[in-house]
N, C-alpha and C positions, 0 to 999 in steps of 0.2 A: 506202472505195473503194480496190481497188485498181490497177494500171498497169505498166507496164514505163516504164522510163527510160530505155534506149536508154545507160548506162551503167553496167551490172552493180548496180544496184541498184534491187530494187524499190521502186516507187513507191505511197505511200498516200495518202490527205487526208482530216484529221478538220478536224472544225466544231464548236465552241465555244468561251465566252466566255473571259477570262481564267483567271480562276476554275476554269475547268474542262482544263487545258490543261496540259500541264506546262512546267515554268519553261526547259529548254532550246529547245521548241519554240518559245513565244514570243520569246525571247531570239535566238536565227535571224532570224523573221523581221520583226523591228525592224531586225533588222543588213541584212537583204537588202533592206529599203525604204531603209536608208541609202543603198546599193548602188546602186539604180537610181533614184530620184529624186532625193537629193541628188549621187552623186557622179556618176551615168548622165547622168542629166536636165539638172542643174544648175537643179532648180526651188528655189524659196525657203523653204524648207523648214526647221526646226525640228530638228536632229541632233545628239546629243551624245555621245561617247564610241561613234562609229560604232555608233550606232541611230538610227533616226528616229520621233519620237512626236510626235503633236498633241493638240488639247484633246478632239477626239474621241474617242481612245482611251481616255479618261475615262467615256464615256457609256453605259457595257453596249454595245459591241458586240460582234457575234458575228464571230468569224476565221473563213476558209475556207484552209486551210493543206496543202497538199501538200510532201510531203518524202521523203527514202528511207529506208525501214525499217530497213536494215543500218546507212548509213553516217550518219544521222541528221543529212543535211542538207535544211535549207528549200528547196523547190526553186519555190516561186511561194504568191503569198497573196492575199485578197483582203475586205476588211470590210467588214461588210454594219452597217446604222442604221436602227433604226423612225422611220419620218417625222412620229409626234406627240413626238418630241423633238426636241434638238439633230440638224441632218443639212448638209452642207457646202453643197450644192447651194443651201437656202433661205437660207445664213447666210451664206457668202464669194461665191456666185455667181449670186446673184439677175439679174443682168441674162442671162443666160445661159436662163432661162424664160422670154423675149420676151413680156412683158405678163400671161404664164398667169399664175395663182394657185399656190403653193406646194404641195406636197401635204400634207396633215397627217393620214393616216391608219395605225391600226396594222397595216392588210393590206399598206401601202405602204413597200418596203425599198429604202433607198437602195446601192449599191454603188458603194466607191471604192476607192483604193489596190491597184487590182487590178496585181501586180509579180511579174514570171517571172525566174530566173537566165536568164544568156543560154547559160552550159554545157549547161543543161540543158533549152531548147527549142528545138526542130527545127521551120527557118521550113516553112509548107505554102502553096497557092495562097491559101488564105483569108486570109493574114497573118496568122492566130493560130499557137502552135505546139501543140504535143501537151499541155504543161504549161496553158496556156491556156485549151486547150477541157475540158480534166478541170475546171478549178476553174470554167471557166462553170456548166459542165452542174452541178454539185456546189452551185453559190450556187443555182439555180435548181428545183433539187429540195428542197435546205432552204427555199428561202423558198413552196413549192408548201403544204409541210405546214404555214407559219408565215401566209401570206398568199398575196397573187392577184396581187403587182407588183413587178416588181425596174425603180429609177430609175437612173439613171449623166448623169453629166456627164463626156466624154473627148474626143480627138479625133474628127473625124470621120473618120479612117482607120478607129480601133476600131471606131468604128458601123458601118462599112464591113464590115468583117472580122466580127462577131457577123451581118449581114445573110447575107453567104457562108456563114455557119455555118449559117443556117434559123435566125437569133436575129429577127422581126420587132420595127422601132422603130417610134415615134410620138413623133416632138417635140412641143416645148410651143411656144406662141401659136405667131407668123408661121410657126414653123417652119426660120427661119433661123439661117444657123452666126455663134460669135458668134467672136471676134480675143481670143486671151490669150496675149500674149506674142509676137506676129506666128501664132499658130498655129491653124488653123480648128478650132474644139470646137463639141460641141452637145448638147443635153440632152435627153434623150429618157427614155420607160417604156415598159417589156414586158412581157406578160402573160406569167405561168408556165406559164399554162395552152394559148396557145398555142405557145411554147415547148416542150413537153415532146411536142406532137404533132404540131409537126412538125419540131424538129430533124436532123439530117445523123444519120447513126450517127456511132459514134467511130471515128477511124481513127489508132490508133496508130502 
């Protein structure tokens, strides 16, 4: 795929697993999840030698990674996890499903660690920026041809902001937001299929 960056450098996003990826692109965006969850966020977080890995990273998952083609920086990422494995949602954040049942399916992809440079996204009405909505639309086209369900546990501002985007949710049981950290989150899934018919266009 590719983008303007709105900083003299073209913008691309490839998707695949480690394995498939080369070692500086990976290598980026470990550093730029250090970046924004450990040193942005101040979440509790796992970082070592300015990268951030968890045990997940471990489990085949598939990276959604945009970067500039010229200047060969990571410029936002975002990890997707088939649901009849390890996925964060059922394993650190179960109370966060309000009573549902876990999903355990392989049409069913969880996405997490979704992290934009701040350089390089331009805030819009939706609160997503331009880096943002490339890598939505980009998890949600790989996961169309892979499955029928992309899952997120995030704020509810996010869910907010993929709503504005024409991203429709559906939370799990009550439907209520749950408190992590003093910060309102909530867990929800999306259809691909709706999703891909009726998203916003792009607007660069």
């Amino acid at each position: 795929m590719d983008g303007s960056s709105g900083n003299g450098c073209a913008r691309r996003i490839m998707v695949g697993r480690a394995g498939e990826l080369p070692p500086w692109l990976l290598d980026g965006m470990f550093r730029l999840r250090h970046a924004v969850f450990y040193e942005r966020l101040r979440w509790d977080v796992d970082s070592r030698d300015g990268r951030e890995l968890d045990r997940y990273d471990d489990c085949d998952p598939v990276y959604v990674i945009s970067y500039g083609e010229d200047c060969r920086k990571v410029t936002g990422c975002c990890r997707l996890l088939r649901t009849d494995g390890p996925y964060m949602l059922r394993d650190v954040f179960p109370e966060a499903l309000r009573g549902a049942p876990a999903p355990r399916d392989p049409a069913v992809w969880e996405a997490s660690r979704l992290a934009t440079d701040r350089g390089w996204s331009r805030g819009v009405a939706t609160g997503l920026g331009s880096v943002a909505r490339a890598l939505v639309r980009e998890v949600f086209r790989w996961v169309d041809r892979h499955g029928d369900t992309v899952l997120a546990f995030s704020s509810v501002d996010l869910e907010r902001g993929l709503n504005a985007m024409g991203v429709p949710t559906r939370r799990f049981g009550d439907g209520r937001a749950t408190r992590l950290d003093g910060l309102a989150c909530s867990a929800y899934s999306m259809s691909t299929a709706a999703f891909l018919r009726g998203a916003l266009p792009a607007r660069e």
